[in-house]
C-alpha positions in Angstrom: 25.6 -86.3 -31.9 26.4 -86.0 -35.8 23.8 -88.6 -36.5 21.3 -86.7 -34.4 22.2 -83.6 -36.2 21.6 -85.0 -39.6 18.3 -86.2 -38.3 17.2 -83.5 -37.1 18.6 -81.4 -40.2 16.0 -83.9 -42.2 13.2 -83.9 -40.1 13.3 -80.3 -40.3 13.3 -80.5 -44.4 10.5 -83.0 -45.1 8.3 -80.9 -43.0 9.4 -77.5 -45.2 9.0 -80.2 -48.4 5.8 -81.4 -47.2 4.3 -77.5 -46.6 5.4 -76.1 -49.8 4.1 -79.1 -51.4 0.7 -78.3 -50.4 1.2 -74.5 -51.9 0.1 -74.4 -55.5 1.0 -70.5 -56.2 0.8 -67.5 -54.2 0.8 -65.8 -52.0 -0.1 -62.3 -53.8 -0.6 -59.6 -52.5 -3.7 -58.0 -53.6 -5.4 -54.4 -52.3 -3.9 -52.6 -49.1 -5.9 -50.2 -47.1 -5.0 -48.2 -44.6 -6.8 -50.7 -42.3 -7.0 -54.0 -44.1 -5.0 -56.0 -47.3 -6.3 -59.1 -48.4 -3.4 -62.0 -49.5 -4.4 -64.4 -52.4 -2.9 -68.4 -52.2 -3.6 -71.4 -54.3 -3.4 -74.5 -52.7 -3.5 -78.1 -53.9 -5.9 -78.8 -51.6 -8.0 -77.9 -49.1 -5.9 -77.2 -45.9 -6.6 -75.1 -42.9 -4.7 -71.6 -44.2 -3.4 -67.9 -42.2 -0.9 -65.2 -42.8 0.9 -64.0 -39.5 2.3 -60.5 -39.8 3.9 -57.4 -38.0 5.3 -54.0 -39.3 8.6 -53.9 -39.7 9.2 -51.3 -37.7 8.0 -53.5 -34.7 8.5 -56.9 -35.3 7.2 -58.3 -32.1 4.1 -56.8 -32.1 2.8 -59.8 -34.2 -0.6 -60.5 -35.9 -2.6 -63.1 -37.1 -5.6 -63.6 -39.5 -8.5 -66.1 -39.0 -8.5 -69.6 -40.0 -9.6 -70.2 -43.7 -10.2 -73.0 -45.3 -11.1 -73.4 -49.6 -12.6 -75.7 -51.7 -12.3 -77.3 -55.6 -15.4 -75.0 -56.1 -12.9 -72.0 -56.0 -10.1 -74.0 -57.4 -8.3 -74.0 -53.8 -7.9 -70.5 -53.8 -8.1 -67.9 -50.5 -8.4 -64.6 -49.8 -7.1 -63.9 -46.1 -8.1 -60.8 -45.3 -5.8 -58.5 -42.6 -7.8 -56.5 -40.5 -5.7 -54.9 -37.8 -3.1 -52.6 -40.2 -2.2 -48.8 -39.0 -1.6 -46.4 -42.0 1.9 -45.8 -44.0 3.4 -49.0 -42.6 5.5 -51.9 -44.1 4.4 -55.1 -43.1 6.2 -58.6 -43.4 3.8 -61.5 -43.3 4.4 -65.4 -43.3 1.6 -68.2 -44.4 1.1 -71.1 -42.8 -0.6 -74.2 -43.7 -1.8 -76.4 -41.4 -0.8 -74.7 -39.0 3.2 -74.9 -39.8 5.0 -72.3 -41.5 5.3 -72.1 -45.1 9.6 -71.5 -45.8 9.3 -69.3 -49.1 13.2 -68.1 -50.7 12.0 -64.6 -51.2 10.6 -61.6 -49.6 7.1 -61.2 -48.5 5.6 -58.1 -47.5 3.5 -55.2 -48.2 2.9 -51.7 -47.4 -0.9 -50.0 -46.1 -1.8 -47.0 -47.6 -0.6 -43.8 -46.2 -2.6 -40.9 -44.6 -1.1 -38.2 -46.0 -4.3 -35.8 -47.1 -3.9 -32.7 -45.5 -0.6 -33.3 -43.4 1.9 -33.4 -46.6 2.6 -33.7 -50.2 1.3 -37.2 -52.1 4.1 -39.8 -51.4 5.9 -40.7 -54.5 5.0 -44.5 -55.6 5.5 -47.1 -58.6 3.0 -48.3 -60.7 4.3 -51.9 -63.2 1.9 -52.2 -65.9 1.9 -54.5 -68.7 -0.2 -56.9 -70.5 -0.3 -60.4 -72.3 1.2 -63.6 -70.4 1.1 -66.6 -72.5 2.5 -69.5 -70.7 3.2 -73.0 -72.6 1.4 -75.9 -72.3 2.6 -78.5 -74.7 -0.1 -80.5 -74.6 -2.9 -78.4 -75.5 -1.2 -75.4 -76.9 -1.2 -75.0 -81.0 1.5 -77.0 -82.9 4.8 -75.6 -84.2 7.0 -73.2 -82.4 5.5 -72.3 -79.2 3.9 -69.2 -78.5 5.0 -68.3 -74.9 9.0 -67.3 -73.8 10.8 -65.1 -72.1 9.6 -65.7 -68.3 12.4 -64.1 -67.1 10.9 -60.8 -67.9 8.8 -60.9 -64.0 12.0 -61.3 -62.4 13.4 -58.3 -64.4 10.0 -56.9 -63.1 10.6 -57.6 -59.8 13.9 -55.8 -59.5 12.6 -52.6 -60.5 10.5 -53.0 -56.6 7.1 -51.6 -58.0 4.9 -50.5 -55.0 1.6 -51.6 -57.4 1.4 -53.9 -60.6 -1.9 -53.6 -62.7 -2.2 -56.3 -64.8 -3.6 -55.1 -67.9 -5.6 -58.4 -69.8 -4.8 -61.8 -71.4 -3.2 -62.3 -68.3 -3.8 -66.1 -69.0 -4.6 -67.5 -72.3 -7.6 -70.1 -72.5 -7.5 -72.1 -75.7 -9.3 -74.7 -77.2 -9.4 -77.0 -74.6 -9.9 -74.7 -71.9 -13.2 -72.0 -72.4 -16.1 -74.8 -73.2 -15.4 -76.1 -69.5 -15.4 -74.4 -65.7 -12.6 -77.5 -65.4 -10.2 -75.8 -68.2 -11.2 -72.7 -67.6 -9.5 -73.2 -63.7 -7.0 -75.3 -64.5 -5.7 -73.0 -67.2 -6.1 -69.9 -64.4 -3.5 -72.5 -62.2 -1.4 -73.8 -64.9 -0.3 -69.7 -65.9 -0.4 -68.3 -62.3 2.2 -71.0 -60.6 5.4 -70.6 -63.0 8.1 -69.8 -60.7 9.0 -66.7 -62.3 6.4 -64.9 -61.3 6.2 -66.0 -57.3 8.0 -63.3 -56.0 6.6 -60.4 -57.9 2.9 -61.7 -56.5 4.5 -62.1 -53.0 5.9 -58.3 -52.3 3.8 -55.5 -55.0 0.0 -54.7 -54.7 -1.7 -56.6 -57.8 -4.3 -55.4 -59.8 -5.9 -56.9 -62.9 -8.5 -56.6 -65.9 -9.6 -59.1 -68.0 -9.2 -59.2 -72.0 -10.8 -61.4 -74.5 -8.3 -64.4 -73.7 -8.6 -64.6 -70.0 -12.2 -63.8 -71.0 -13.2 -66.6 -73.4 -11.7 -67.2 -76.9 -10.3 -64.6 -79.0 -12.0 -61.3 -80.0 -15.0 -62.4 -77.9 -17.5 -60.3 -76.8 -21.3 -60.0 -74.1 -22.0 -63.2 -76.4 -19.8 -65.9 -74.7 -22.0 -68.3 -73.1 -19.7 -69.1 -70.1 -19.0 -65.8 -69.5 -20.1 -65.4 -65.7 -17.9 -68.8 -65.8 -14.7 -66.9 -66.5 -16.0 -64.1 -64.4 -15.9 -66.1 -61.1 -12.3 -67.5 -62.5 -11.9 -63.8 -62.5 -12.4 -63.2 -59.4 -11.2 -66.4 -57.6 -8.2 -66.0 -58.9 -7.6 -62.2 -58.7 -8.1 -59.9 -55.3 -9.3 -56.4 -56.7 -11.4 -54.5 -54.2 -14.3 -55.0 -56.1 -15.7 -56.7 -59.5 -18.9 -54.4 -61.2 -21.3 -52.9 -59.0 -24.2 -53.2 -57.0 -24.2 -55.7 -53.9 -24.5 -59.1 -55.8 -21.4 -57.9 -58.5 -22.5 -60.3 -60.8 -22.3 -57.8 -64.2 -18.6 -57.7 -65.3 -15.4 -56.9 -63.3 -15.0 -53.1 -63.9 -13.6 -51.0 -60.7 -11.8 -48.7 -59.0 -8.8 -47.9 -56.6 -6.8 -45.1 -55.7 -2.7 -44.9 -54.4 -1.3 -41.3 -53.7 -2.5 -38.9 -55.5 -3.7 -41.2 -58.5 -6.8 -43.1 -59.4 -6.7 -45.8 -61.5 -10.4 -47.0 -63.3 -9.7 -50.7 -64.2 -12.8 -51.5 -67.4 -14.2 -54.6 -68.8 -13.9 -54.3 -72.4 -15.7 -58.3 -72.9 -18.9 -58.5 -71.0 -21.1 -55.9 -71.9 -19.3 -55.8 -76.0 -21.7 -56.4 -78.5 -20.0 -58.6 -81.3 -17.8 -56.0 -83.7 -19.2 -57.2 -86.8 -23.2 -57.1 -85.7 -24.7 -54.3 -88.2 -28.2 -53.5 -86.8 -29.0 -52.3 -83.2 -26.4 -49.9 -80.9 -22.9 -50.7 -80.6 -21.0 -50.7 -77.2 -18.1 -52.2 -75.8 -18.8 -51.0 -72.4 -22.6 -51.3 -72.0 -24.6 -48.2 -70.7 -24.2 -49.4 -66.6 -20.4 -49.4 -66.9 -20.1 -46.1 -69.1 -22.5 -44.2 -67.0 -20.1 -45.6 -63.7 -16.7 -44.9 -65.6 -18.3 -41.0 -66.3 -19.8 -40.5 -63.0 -16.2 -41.6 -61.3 -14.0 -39.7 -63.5 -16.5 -36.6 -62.8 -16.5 -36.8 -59.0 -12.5 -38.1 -58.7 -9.9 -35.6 -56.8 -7.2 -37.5 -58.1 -4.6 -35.4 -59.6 -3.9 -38.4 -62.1 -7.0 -40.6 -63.7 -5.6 -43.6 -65.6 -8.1 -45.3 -67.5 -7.0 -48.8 -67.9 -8.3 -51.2 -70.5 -7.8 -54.1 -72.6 -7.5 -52.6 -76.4 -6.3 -49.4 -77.8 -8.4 -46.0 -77.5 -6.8 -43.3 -79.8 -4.4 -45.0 -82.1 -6.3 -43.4 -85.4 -6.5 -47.0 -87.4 -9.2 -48.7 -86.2 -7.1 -51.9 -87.0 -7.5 -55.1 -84.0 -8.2 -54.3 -80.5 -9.0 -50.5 -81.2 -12.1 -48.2 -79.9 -12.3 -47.5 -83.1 -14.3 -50.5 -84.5 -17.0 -48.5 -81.9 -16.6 -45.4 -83.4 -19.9 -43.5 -81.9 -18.7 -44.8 -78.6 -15.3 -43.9 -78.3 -16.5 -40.3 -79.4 -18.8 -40.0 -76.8 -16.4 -41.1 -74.2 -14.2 -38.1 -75.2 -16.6 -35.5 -75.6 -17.9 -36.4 -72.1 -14.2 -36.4 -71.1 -14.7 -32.6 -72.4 -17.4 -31.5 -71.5 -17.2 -32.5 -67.9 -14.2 -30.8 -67.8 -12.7 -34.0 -65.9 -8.8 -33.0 -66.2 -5.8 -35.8 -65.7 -7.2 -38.5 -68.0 -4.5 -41.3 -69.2 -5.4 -44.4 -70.7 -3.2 -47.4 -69.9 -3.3 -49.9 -73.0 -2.6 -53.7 -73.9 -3.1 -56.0 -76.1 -1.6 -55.1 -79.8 1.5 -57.2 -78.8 3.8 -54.3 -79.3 4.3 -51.2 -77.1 3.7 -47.6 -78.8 2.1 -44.0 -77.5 -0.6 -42.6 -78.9 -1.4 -38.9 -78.3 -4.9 -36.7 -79.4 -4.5 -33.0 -78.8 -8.0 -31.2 -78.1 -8.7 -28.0 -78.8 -8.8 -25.1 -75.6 -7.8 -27.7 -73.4 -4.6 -30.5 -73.0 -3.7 -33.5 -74.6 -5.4 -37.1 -74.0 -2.6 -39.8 -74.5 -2.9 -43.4 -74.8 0.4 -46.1 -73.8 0.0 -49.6 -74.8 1.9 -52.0 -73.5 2.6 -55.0 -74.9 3.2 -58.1 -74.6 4.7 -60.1 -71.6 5.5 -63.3 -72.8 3.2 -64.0 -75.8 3.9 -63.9 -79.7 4.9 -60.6 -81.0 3.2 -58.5 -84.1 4.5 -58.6 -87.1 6.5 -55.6 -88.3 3.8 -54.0 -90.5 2.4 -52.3 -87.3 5.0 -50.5 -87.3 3.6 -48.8 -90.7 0.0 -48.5 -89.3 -1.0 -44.7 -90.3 -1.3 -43.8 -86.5 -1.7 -40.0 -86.9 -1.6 -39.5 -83.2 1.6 -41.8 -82.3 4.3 -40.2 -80.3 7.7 -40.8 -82.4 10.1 -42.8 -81.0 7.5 -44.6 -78.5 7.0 -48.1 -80.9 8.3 -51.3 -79.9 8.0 -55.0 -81.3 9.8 -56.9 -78.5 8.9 -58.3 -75.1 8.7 -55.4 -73.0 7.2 -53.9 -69.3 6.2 -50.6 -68.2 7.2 -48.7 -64.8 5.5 -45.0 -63.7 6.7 -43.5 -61.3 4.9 -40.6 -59.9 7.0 -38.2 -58.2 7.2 -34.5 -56.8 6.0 -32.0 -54.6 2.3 -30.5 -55.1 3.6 -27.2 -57.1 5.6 -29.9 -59.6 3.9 -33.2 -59.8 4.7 -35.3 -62.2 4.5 -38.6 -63.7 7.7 -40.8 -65.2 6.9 -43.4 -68.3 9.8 -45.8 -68.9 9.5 -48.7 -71.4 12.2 -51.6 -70.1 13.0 -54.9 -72.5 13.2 -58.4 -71.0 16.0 -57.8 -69.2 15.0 -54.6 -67.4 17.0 -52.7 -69.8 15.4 -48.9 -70.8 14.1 -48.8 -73.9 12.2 -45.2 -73.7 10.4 -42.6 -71.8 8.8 -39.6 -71.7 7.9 -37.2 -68.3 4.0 -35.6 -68.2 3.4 -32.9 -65.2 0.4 -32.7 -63.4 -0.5 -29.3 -65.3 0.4 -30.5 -69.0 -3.1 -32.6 -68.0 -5.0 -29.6 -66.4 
């Protein structure tokens, strides 16, 4: 009987061996609806793939998706879509590959949007925001002391239970080896999105994601990179936003929109439509006219209490110094003034890029304040110490970091006394700062 045990003790673990052999990374959550989430996997190869799920509130009432398959077009990657949700529920799911049951050690689940409008106050929710994962790769990464660390800084993530995590550029980092090919440009895209540290943050919180100029093409690249709709399929393979530019073929850059609450969140492509920053003659953009005209006509006709701009480089910091708007200066102060004269209130931009985390704020006259919070970085090389001597006229004392660091905001609060909660946390989750903006402090 012992013997038989063991056996079947065995049997049971090559087949759990053999299925989670087959996953490559994943599964991620990406957008919920109030009818229908979609869950991103990678797989090693093509295999026959489908998420079974039930709200927790009644676990036998269980569903299942359709059947999908993938190819090495796509890199083995899925997007299962979930069609048969009901509103403000958590759901646990479980994948399974050909047709056995993936065994993952940590939670999967998400939650559908809840139908609160004009029954009660907006539910209170999490955003994690942060920017700039470089993940080593011996072999092709730069010699001397390597540029990535610190992994542990998702699993200090994934304790803080964020309902949504935007993903705010260089979420990958293609080098050398990697842009000139669609075969680096994927296997780059895989190599950064299976470390193990990040698994159960993709498997339980709502991801979101822009692109900058290194999960773009190489660095400080701009509309001229000539495998740009290369990285742009990448782009969307590999991430599950609602949607990636506009029009019904989406084949113009990966600019969009979602909404959470009583928040809206406008996620821009800084890369695609950027003329080159040093170019002298003709009009410089680094949003193009289609996207600027979109990002205008969305803020304009958004109810959300909260509109948080997210993008890849710095908007108000004063010193046009790297990734600022400022190196687009008739741009940026268009963007603003139409900001103004719209009278579009509850504007935020979310930040990335600069490698260290500070807040920038530009008061306006007859009308409130327009702040800025970059964020930066996950796990790549940190800035030098000198930023923290840039001439930012507009920085918010106390707000500057040069360490590996991650953002929460929390928006909390009934309608009278909405409000939203910065907090800066280190590597290991510990606080490093924050600062509390009510609704009518951006009214």
């Amino acid at each position: 009987m012992r013997h038989f045990i063991l056996f079947v003790f065995l049997f049971i673990s090559f087949i759990i061996s053999a299925q989670n052999n087959l996953l490559q990374s994943g599964p991620m959550v990406g957008y919920c609806e109030m009818k229908e989430a979609v869950i991103w996997l990678q797989t090693k190869e093509n295999v026959p793939a489908k998420i079974e799920y039930f709200a927790t509130e009644n676990p036998t009432a269980v569903f299942y998706s359709e059947t999908y398959t993938s190819a090495k077009e796509v890199g083995f990657t899925y997007h299962i879509i979930l069609d048969k949700l009901a509103p403000g529920k958590k759901y646990n799911y479980n994948l399974y590959l050909n047709n056995k049951k993936v065994v993952l050690p940590y939670e999967t689940s998400f939650s559908s949007k809840k139908l609160w409008q004009w029954r009660e106050d907006a539910p209170d929710f999490t955003v994690a925001f942060g920017s700039c994962m470089y993940i080593n790769e011996t072999a092709l990464d730069r010699p001397g002391k390597p540029y990535g660390s610190g992994y542990s800084i998702f699993e200090s993530l994934t304790k803080k239970n964020p309902d949504i995590m935007i993903w705010g550029g260089d979420n990958t980092y293609l080098r050398e080896a990697d842009w000139d090919s669609k075969t680096g440009i994927y296997q780059r895209n895989t190599h950064s999105r299976s470390i193990k540290e990040l698994q159960p943050l993709l498997a339980k919180t709502q991801n979101f994601a822009i692109w900058d100029d290194h999960d773009y093409g190489p660095n400080d690249s701009d509309r001229s990179f000539y495998n740009k709709h290369i990285t742009q399929k990448a782009f969307k393979d590999f991430w599950a936003n609602k949607s990636y530019g506009i029009g019904t073929a989406q084949t113009e850059g990966v600019f969009s929109t979602f909404n959470w609450g009583d928040a809206q969140f406008f996620l821009l492509d800084d890369r695609f439509f950027r003329s080159p920053q040093d170019r002298i003659t003709g009009t410089k953009t680094m949003l193009g006219t289609t996207q600027f005209e979109w990002l205008i006509d969305a803020l304009s006709s958004s109810i959300a209490s909260f509109k948080i701009i997210v993008i890849g480089g710095q908007v108000i910091n004063s010193v046009p110094d790297s990734e600022n708007y400022g190196h687009y200066p008739e741009e940026k102060e268009k963007l603003l003034k139409e900001i103004t004269d719209n009278k579009i209130k509850g504007v935020f931009f979310l930040t990335g890029d600069r490698h260290f985390a500070e807040m920038s704020m530009l008061p306006r006259e007859g009308t409130y304040p327009i702040y800025d919070w970059t964020v930066s970085p996950f796990t790549a090389g940190l800035i030098s110490e000198k930023a923290l001597k840039e001439d930012n006229k507009y920085k918010v004392k106390g707000s500057a970091f040069i360490q590996h660091n991650f953002s929460i905001i929390s928006f909390f609060g009934n309608k009278e006394n909405r409000q939203m909660k910065l907090t800066l946390f280190d590597i290991n989750g510990n606080e490093l700062w924050n600062k509390v903006i009510l609704k009518k402090e951006l009214e």
